[in-house]
N, CA, C and O atoms as a printed pandas DataFrame, in Angstrom:
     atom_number atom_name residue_name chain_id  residue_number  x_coord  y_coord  z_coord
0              1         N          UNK        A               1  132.361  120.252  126.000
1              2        CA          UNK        A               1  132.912  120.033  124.682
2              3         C          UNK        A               1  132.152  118.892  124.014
3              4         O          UNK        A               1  132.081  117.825  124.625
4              5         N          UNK        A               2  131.437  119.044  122.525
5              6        CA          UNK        A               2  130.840  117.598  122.173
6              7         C          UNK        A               2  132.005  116.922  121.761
7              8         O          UNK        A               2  133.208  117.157  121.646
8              9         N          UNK        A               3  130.869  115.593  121.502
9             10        CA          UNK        A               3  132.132  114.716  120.996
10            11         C          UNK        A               3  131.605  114.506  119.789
11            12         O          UNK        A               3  130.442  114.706  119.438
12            13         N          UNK        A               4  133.138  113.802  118.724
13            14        CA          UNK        A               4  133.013  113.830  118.367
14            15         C          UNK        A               4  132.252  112.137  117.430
15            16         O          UNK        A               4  132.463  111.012  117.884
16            17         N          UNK        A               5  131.718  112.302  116.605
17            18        CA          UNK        A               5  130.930  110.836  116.137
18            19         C          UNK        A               5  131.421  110.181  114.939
19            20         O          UNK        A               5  130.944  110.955  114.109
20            21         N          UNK        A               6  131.920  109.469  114.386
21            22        CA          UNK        A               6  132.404  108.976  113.271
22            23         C          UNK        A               6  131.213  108.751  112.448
23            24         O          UNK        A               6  130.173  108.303  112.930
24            25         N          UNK        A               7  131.390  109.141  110.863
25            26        CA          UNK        A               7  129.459  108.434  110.116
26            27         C          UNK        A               7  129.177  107.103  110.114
27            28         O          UNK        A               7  128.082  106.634  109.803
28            29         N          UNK        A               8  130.510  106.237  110.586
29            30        CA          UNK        A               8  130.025  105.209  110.343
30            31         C          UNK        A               8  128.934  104.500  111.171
31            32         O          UNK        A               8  127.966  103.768  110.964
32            33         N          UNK        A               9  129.813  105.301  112.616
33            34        CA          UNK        A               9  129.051  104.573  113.648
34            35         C          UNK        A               9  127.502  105.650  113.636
35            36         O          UNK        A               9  126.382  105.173  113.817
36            37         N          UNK        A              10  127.734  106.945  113.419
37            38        CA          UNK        A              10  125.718  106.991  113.020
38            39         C          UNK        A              10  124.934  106.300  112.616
39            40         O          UNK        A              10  123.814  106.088  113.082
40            41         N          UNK        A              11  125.605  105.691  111.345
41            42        CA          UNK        A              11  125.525  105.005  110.528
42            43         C          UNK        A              11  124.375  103.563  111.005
43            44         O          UNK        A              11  123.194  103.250  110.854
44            45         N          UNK        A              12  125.806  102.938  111.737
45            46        CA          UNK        A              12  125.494  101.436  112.787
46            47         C          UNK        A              12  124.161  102.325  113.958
47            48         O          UNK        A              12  123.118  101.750  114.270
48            49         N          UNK        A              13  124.430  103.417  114.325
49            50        CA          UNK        A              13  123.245  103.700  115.618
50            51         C          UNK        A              13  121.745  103.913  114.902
51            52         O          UNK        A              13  120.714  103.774  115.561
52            53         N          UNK        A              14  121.735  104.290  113.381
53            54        CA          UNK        A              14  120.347  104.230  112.953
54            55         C          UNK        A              14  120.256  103.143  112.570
55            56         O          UNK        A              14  119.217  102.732  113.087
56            57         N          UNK        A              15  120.668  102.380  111.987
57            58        CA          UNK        A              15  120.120  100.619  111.809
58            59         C          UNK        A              15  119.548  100.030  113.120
59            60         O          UNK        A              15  118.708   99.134  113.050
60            61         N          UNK        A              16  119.953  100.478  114.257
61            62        CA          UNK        A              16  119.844  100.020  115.727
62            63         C          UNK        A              16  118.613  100.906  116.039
63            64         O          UNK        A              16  117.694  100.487  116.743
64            65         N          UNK        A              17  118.623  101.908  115.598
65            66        CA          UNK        A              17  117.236  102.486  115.726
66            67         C          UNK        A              17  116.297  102.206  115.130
67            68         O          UNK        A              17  115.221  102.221  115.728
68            69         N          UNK        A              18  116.348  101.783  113.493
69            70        CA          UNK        A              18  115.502  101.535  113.001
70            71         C          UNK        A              18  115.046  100.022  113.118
71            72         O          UNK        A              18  113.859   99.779  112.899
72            73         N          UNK        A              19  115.988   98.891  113.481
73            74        CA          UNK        A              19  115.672   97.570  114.048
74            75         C          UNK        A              19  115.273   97.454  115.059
75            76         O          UNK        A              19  115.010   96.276  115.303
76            77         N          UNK        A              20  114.965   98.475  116.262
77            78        CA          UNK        A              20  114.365   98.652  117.166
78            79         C          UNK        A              20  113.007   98.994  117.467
79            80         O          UNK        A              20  112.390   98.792  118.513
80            81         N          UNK        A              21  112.446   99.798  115.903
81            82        CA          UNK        A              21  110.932  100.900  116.286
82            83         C          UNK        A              21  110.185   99.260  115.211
83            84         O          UNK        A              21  109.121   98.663  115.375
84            85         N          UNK        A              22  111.212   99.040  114.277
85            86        CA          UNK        A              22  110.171   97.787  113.503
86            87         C          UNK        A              22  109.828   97.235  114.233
87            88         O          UNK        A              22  110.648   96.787  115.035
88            89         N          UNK        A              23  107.753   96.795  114.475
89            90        CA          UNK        A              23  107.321   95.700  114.929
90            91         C          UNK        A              23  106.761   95.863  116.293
91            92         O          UNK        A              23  105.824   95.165  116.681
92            93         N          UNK        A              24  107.529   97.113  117.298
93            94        CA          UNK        A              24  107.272   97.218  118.144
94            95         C          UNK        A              24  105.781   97.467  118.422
95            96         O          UNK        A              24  104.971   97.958  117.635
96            97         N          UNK        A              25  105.536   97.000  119.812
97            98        CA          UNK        A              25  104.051   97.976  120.210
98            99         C          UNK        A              25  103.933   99.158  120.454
99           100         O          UNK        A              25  104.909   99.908  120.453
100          101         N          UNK        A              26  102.361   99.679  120.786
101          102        CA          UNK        A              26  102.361  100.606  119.734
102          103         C          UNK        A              26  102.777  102.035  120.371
103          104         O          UNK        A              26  102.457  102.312  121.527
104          105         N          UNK        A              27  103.409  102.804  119.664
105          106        CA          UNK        A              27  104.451  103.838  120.043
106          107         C          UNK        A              27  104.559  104.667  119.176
107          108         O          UNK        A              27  104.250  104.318  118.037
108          109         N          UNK        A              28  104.906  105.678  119.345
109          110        CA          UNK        A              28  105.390  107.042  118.560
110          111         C          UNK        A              28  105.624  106.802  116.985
111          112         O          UNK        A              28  105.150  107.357  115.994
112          113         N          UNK        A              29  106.732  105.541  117.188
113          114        CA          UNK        A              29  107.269  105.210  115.553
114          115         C          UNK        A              29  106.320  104.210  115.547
115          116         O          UNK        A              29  105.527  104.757  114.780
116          117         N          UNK        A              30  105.615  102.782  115.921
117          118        CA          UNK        A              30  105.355  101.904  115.284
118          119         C          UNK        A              30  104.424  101.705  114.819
119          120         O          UNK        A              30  103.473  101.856  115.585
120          121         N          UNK        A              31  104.080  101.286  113.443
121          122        CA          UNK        A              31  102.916  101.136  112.599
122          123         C          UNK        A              31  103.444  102.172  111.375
123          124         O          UNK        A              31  102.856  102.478  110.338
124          125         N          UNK        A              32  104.811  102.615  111.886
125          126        CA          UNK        A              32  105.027  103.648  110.029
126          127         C          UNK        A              32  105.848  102.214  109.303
127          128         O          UNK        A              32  106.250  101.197  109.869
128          129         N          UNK        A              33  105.895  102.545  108.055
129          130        CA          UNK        A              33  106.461  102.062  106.868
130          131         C          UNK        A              33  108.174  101.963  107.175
131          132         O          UNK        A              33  108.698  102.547  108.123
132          133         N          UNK        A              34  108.567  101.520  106.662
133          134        CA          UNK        A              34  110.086  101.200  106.399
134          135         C          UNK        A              34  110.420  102.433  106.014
135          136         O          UNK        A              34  110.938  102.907  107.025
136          137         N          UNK        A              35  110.440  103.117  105.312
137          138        CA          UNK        A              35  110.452  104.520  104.504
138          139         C          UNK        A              35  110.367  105.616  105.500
139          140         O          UNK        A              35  111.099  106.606  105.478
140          141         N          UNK        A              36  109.499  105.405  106.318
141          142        CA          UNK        A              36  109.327  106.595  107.466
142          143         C          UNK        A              36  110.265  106.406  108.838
143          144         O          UNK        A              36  110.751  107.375  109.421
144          145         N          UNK        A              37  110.501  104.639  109.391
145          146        CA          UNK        A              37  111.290  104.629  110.073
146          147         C          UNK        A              37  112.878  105.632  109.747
147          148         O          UNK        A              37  113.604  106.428  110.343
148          149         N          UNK        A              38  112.758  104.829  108.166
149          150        CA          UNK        A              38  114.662  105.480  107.672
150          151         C          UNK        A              38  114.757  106.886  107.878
151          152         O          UNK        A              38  115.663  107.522  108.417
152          153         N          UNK        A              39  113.578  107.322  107.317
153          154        CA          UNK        A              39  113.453  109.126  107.390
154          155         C          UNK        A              39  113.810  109.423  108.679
155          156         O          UNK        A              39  114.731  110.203  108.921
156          157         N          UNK        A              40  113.085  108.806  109.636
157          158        CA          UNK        A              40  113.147  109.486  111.380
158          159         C          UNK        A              40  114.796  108.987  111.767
159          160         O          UNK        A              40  115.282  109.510  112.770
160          161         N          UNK        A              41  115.609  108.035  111.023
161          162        CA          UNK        A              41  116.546  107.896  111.504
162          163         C          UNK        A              41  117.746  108.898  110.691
163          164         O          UNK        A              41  118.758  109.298  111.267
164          165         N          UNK        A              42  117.453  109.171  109.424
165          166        CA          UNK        A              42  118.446  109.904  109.055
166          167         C          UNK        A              42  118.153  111.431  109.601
167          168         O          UNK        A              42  119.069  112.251  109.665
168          169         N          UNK        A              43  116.985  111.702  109.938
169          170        CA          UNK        A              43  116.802  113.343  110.358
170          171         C          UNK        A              43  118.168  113.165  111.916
171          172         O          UNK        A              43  119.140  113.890  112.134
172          173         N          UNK        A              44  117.680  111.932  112.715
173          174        CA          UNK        A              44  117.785  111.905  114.080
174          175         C          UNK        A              44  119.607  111.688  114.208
175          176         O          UNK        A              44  120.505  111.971  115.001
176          177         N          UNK        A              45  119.506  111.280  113.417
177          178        CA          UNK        A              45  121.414  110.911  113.144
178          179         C          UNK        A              45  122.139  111.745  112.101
179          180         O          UNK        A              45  123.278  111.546  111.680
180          181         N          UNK        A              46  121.352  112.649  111.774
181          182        CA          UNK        A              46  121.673  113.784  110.329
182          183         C          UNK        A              46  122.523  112.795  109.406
183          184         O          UNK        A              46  123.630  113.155  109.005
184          185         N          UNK        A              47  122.092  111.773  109.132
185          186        CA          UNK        A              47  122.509  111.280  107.553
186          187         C          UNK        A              47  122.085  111.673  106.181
187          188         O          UNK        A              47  121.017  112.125  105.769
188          189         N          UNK        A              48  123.356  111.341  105.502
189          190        CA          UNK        A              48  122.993  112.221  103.714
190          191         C          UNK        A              48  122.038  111.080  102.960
191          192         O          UNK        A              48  121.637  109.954  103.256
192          193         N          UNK        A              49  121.919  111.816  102.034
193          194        CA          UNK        A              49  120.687  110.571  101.184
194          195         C          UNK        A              49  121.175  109.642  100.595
195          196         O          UNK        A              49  120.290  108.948  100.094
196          197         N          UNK        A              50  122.829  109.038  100.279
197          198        CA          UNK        A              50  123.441  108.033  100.081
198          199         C          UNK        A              50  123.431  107.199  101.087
199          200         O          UNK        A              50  123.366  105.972  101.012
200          201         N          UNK        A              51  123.490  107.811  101.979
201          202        CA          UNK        A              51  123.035  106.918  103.406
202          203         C          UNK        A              51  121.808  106.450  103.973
203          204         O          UNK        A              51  121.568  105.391  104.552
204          205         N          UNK        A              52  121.195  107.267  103.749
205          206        CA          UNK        A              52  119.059  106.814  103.398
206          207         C          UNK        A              52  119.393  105.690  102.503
207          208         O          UNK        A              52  119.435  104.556  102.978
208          209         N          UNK        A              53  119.619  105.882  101.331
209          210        CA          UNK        A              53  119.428  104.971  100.544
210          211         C          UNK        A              53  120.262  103.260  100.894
211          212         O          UNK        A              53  119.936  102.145  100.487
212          213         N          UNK        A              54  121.149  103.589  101.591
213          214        CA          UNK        A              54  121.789  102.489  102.108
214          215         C          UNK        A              54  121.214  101.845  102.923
215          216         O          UNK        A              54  121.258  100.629  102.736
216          217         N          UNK        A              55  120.348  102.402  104.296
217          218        CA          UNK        A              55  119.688  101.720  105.027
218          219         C          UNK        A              55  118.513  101.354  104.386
219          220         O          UNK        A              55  118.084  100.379  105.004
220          221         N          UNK        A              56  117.727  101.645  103.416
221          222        CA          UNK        A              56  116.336  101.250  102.598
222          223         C          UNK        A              56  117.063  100.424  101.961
223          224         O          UNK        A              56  116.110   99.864  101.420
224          225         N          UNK        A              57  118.251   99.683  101.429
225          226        CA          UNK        A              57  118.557   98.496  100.852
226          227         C          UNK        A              57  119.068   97.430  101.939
227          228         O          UNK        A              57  119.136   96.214  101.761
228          229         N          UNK        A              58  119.487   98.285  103.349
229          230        CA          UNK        A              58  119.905   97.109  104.067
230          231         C          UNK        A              58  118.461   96.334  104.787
231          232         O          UNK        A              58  118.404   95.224  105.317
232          233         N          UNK        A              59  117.607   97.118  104.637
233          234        CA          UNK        A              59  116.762   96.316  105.121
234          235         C          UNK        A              59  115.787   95.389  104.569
235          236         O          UNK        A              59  115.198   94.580  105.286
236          237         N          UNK        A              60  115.548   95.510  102.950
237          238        CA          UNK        A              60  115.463   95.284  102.115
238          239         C          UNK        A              60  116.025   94.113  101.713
239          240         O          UNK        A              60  115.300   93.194  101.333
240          241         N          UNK        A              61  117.339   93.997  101.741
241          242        CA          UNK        A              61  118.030   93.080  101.236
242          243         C          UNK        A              61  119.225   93.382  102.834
243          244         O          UNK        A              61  119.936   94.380  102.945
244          245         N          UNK        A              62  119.154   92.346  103.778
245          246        CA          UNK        A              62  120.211   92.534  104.684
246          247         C          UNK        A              62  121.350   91.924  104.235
247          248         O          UNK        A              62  122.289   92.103  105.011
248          249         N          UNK        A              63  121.758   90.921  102.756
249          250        CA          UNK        A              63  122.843   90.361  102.396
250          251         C          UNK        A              63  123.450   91.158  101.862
251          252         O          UNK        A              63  124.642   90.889  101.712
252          253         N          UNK        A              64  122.944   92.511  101.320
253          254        CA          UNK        A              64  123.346   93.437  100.287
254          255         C          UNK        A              64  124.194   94.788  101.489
255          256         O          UNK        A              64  125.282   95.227  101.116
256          257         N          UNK        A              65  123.768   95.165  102.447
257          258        CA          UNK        A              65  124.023   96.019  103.140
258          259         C          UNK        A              65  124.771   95.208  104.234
259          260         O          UNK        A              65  124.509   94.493  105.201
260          261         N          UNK        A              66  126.429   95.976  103.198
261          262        CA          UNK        A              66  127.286   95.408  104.936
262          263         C          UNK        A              66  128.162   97.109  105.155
263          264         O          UNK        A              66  128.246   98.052  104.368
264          265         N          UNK        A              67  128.498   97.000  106.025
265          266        CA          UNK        A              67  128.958   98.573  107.043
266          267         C          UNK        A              67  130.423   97.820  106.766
267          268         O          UNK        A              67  130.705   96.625  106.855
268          269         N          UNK        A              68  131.366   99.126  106.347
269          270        CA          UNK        A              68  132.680   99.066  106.222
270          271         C          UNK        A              68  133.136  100.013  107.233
271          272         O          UNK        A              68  132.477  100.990  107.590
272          273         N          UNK        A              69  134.465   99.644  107.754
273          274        CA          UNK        A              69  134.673  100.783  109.215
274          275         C          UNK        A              69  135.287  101.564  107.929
275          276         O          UNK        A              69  135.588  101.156  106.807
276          277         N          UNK        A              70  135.380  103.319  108.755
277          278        CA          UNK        A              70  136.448  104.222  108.408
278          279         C          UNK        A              70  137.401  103.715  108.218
279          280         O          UNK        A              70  138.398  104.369  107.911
């Protein structure tokens, strides 16, 4: 049976993904753009494009992007 995932916490697991591939050596993701990390995280976590757009401002501006629970 899957389980089931709340968006928020996708949400919190692609920021964790994408604060993870930034910077790293060199690997699959590192050396792409901010733009390409978010992409590989919303495909990988199936987020909508209000949610793309949320993580391209949280990283951007991390004072601006805060996560509200369900």
């Amino acid at each position: 049976m899957a389980t089931l995932v709340s968006q928020s916490e996708l949400v919190r697991r692609a920021i964790a993904h994408v604060s993870e591939h930034r910077g790293e050596a060199p690997d699959s993701l590192a050396g792409k753009e901010l733009s390409a990390l978010v992409e590989d995280a919303c495909v990988r976590f199936n987020l909508s494009p209000l949610e793309s757009e949320f993580l391209v401002k949280f990283f951007l501006d991390p004072s601006q992007g805060e996560v509200q629970e369900d």
